[in-house]
DSSP file (Angstrom, degrees, kcal/mol; ACC not computed):
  #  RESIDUE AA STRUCTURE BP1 BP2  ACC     N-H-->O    O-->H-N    N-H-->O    O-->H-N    TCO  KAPPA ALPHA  PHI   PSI    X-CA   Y-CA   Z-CA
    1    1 A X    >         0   0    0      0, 0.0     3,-0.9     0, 0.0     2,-0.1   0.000 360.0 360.0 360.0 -18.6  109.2  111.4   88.5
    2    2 A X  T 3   -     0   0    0      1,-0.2    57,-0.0     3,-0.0     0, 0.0  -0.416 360.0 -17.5  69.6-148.0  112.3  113.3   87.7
    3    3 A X  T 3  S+     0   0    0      2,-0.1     2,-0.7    -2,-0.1    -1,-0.2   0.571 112.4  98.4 -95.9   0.6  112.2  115.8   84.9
    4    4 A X    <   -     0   0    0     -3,-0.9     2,-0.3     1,-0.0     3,-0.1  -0.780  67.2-141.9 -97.4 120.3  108.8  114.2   83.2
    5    5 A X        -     0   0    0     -2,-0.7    -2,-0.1     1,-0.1    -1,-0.0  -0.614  14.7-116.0-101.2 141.5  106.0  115.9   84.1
    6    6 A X        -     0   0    0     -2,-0.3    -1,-0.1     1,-0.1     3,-0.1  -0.081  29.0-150.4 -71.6 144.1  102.7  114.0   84.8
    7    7 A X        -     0   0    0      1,-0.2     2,-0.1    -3,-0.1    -1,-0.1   0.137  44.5 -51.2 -76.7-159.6  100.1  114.9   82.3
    8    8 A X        -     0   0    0      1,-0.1     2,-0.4    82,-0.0    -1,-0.2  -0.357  64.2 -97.7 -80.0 175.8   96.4  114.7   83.3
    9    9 A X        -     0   0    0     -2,-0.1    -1,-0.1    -3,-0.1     3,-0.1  -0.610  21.0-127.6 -83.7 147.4   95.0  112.0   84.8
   10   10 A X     >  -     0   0    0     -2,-0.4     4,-1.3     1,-0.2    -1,-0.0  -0.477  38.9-111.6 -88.7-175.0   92.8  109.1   82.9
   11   11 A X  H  > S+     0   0    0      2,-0.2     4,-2.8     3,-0.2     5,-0.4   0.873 120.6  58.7 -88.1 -23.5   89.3  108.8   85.0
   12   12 A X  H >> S+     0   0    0      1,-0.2     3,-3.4     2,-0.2     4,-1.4   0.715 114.6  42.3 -30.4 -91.5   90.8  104.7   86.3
   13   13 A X  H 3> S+     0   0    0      1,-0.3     4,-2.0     2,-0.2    -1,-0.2   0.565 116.0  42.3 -25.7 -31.3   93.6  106.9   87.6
   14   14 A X  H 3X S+     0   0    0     -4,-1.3     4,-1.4    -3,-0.3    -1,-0.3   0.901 118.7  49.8 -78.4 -45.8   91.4  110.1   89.2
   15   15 A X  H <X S+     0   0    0     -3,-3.4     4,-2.8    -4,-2.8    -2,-0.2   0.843 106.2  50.7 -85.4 -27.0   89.1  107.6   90.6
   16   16 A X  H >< S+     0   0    0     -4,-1.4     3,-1.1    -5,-0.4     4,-0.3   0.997 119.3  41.8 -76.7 -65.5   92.0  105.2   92.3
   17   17 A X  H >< S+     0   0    0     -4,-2.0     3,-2.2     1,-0.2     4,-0.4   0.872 105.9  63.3 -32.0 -50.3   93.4  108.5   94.0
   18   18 A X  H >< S+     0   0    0     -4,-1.4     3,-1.0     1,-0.4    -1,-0.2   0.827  99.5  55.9 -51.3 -57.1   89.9  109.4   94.6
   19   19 A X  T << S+     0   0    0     -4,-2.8    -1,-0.4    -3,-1.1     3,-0.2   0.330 100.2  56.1 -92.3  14.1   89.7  106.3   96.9
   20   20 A X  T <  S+     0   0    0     -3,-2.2    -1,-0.3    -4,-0.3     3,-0.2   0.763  74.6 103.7 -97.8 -11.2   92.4  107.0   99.2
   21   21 A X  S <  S+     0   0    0     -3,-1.0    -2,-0.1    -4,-0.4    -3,-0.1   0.124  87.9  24.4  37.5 -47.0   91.4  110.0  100.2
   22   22 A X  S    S-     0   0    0      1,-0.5     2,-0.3    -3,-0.2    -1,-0.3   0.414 124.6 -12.6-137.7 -19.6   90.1  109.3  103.5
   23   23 A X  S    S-     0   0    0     -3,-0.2    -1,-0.5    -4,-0.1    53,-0.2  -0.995  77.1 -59.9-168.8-169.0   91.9  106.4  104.4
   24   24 A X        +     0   0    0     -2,-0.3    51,-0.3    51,-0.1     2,-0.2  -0.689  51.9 175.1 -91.6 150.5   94.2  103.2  103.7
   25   25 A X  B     -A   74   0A   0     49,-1.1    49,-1.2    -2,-0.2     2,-0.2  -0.726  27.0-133.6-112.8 162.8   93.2  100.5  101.2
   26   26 A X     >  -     0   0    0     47,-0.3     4,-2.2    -2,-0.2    47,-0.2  -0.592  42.6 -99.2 -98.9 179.6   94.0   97.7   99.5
   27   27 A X  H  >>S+     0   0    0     45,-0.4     4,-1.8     1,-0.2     5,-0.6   0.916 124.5  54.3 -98.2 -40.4   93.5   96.9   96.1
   28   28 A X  H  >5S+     0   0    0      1,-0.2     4,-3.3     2,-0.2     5,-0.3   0.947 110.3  45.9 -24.3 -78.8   90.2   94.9   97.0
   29   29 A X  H  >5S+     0   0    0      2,-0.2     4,-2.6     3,-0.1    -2,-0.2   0.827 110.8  54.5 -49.9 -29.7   88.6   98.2   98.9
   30   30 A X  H  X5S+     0   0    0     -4,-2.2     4,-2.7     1,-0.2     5,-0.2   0.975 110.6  49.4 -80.0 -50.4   89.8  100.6   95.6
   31   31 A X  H  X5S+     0   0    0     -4,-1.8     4,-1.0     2,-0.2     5,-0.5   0.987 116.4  39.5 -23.5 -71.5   87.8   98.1   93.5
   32   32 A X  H  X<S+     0   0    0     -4,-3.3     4,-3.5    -5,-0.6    -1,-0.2   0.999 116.4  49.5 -53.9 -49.7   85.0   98.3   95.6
   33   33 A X  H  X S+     0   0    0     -4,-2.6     4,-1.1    -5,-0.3    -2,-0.2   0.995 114.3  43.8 -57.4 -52.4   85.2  102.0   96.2
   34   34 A X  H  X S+     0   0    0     -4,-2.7     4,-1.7     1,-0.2     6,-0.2   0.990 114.6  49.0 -68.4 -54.1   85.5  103.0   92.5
   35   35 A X  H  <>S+     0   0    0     -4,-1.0     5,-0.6    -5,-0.2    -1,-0.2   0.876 117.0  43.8 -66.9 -20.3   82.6  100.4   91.3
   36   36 A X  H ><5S+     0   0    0     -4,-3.5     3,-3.0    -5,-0.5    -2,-0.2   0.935 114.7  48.4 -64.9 -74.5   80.3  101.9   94.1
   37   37 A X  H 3<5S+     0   0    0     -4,-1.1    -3,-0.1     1,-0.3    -2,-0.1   0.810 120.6  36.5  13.5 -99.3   81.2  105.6   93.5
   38   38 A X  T ><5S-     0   0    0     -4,-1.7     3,-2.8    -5,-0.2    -1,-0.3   0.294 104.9-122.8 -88.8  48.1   80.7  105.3   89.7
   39   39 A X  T < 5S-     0   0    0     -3,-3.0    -3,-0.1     1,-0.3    -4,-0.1   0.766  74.6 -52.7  39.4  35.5   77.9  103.1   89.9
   40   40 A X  T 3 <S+     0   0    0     -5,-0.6    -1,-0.3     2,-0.4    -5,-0.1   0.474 110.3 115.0  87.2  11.2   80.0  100.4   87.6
   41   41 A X  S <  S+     0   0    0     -3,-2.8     2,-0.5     1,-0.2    -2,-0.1   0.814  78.3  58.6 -92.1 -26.7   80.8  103.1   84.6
   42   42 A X  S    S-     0   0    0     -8,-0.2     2,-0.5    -4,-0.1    -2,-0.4  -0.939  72.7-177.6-109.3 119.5   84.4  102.5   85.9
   43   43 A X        -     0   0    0     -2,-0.5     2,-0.7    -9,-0.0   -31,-0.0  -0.973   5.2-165.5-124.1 124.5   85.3   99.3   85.7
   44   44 A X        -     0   0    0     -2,-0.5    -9,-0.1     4,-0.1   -13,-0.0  -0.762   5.4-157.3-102.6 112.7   88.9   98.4   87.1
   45   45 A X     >  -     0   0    0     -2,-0.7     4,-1.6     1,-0.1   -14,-0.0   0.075  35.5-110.5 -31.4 165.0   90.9   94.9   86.3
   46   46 A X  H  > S+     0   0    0      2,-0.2     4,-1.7     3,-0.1     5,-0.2   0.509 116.3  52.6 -87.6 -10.5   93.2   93.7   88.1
   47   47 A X  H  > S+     0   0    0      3,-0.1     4,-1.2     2,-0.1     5,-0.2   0.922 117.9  40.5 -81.1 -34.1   96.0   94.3   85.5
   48   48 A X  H  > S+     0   0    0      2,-0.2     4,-2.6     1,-0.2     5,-0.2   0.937 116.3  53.0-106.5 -39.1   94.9   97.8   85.2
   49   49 A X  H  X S+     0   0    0     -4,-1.6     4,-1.2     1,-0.2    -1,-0.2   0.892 115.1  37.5 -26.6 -58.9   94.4   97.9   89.0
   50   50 A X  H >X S+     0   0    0     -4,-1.7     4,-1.9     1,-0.2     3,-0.6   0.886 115.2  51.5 -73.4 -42.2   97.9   96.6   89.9
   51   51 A X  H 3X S+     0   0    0     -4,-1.2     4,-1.2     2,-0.3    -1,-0.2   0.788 114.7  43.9-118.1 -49.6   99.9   98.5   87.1
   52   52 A X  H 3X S+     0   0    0     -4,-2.6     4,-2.0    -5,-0.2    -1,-0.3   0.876 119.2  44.8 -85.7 -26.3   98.2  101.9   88.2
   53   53 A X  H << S+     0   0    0     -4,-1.2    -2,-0.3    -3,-0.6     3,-0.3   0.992 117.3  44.0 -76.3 -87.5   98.8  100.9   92.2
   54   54 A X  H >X S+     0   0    0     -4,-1.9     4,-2.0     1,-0.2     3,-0.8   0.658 108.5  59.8 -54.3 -36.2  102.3   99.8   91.3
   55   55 A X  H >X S+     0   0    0     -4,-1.2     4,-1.2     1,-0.3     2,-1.2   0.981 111.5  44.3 -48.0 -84.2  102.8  103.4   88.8
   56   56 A X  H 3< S+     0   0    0     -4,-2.0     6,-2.3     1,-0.3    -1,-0.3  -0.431 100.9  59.5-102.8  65.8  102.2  105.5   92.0
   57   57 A X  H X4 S+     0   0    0     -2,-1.2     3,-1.6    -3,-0.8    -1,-0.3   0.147 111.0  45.4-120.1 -55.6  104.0  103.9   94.2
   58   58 A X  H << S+     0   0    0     -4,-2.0    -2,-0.3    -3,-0.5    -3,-0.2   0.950 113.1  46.4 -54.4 -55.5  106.9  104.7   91.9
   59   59 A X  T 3< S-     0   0    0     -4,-1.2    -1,-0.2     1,-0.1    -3,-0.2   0.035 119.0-111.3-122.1  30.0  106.2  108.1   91.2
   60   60 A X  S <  S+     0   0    0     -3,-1.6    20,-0.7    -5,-0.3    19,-0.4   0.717  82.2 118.1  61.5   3.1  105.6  108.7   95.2
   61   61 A X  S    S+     0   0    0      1,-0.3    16,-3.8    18,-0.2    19,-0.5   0.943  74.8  27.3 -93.0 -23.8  102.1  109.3   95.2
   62   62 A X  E     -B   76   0A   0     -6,-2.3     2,-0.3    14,-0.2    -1,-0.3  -0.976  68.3-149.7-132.8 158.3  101.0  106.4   97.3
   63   63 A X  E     -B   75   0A   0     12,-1.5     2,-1.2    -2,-0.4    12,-1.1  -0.706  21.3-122.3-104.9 133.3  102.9  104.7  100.0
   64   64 A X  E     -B   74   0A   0     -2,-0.3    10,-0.3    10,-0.2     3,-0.1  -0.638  28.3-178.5 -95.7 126.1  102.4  100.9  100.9
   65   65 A X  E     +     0   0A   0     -2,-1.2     2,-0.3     8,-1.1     9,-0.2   0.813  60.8  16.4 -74.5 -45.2  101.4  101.0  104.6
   66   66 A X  E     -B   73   0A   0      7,-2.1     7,-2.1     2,-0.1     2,-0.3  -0.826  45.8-162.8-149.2 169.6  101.1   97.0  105.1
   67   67 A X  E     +B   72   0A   0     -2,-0.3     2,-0.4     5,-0.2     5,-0.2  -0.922  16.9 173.2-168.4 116.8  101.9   93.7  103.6
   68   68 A X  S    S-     0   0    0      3,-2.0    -2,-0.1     1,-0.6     0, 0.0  -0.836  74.4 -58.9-151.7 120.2   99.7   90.5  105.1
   69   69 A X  S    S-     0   0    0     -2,-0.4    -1,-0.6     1,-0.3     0, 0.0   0.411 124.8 -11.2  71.0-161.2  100.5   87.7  103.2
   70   70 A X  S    S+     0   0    0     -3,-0.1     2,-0.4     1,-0.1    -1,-0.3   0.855 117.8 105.9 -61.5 -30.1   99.5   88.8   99.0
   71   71 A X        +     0   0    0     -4,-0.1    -3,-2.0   -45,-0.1     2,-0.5  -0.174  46.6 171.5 -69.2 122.0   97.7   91.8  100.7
   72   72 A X  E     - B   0  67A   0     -2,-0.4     2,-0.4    -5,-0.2   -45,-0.4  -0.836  11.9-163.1-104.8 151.1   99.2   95.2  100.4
   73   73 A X  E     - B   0  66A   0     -7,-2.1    -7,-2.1    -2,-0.5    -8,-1.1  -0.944   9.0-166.6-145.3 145.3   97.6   98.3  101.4
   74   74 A X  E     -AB  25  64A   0    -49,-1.2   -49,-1.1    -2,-0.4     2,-0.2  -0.390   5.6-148.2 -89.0 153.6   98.6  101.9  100.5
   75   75 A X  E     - B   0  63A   0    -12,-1.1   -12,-1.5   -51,-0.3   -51,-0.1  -0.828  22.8 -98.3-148.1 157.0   98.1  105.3  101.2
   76   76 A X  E     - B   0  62A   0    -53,-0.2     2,-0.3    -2,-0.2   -14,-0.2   0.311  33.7-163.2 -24.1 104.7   97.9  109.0   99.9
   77   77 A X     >  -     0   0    0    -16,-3.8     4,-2.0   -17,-0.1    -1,-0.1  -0.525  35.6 -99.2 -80.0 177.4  100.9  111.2  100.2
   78   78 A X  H  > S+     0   0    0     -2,-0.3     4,-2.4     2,-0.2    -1,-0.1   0.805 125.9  55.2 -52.1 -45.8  101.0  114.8  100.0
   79   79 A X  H  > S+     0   0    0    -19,-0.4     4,-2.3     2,-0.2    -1,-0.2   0.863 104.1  52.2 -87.0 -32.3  102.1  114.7   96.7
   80   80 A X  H >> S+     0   0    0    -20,-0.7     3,-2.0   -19,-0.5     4,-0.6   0.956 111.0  56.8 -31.6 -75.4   98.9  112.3   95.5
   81   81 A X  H >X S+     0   0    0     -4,-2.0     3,-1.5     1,-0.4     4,-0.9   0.712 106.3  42.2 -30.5 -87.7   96.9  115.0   97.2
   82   82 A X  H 3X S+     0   0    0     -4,-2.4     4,-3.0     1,-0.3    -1,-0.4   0.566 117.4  48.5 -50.0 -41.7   98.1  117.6   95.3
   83   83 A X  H <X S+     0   0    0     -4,-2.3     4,-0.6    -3,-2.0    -1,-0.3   0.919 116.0  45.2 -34.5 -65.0   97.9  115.3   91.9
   84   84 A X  H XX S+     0   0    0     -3,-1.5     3,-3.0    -4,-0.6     4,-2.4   0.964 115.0  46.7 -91.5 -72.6   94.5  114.4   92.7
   85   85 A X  H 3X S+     0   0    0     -4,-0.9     4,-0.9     1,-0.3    -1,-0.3   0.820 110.4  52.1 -37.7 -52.1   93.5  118.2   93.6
   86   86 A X  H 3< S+     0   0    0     -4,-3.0     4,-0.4     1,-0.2    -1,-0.3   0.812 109.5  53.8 -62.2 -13.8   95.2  119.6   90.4
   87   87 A X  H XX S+     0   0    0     -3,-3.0     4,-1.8    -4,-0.6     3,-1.6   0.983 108.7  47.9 -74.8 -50.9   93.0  116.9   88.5
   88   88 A X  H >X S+     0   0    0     -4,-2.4     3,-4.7     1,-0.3     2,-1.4   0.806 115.3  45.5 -59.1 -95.5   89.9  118.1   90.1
   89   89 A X  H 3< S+     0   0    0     -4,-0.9     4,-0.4     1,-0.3    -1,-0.3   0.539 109.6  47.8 -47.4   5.1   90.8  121.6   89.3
   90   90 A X  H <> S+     0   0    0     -3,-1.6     4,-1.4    -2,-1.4    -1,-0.3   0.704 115.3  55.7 -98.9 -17.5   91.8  121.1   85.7
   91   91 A X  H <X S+     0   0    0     -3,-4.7     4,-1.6    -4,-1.8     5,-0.2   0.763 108.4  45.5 -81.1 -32.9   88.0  118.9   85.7
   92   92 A X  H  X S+     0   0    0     -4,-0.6     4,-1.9    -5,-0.2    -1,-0.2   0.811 105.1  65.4 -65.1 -34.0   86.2  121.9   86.9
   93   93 A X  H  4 S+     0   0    0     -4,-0.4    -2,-0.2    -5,-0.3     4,-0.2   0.860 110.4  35.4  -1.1 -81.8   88.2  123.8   84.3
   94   94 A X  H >< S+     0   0    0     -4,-1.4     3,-1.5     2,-0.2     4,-0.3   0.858 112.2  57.7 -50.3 -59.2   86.5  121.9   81.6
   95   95 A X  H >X S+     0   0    0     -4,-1.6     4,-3.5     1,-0.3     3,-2.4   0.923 106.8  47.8 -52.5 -56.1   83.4  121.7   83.1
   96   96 A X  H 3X S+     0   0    0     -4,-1.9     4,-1.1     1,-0.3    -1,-0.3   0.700 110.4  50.2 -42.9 -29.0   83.0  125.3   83.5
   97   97 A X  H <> S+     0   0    0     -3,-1.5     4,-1.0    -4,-0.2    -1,-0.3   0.535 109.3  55.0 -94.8  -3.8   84.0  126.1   79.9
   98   98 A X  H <> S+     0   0    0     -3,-2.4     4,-1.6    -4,-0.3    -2,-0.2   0.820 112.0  43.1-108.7 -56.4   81.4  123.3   78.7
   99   99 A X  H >X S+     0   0    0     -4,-3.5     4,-1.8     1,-0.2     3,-1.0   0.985 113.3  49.8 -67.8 -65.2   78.6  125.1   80.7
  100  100 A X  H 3< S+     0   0    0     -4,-1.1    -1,-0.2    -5,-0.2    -2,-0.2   0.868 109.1  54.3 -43.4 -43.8   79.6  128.5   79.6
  101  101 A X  H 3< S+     0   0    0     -4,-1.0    -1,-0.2     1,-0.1    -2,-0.2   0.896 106.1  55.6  -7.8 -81.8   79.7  127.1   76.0
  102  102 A X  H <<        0   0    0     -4,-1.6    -2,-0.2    -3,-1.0    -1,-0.1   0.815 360.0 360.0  -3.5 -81.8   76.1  126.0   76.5
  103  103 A X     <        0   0    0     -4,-1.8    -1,-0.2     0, 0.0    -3,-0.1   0.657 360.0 360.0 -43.3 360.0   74.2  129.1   77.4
């Protein structure tokens, strides 16, 4: 990424990390994973698909594993992890200041 430092994540992006998690995909399975997950509330294209797929591949957070014919599939590096875990804790963050709020 060089000297620009990633900002937070949108929820496309949290949720497309989200779905590598536990193993490799392809663009098919994070489409399937994110609409099961958030029960459709997240809906990804395929432009927004490819373009976020393509993004962090560039900026090292997932690695493309396989290539059959138009199918690629990826997975999580280290450094995804760690993206995806500082998004959760800056989302618990919030949440936590929302509840305290609240009371």
């Amino acid at each position: 990424m060089g000297a620009k430092e990633r900002g937070p994540l949108t929820e496309p992006m949290f949720y497309v990390l989200m779905s590598f998690l536990h193993r490799e995909m392809c663009g098919t399975d994070v489409t399937e994973f994110v609409q099961k997950k958030t029960g459709g509330r997240v809906y990804l294209g395929p432009g927004t698909l490819y373009t976020l797929l393509g993004k962090f591949v560039e900026e090292q957070l997932i690695e493309q594993t396989d290539v059959s014919g138009r199918k690629r599939t990826y997975r999580l590096t280290d450094k995804g992890r760690a993206a995806y875990r500082e998004e959760l804790e800056r989302l618990r963050a919030c949440v936590a200041d929302a509840e305290e709020e609240e009371r």
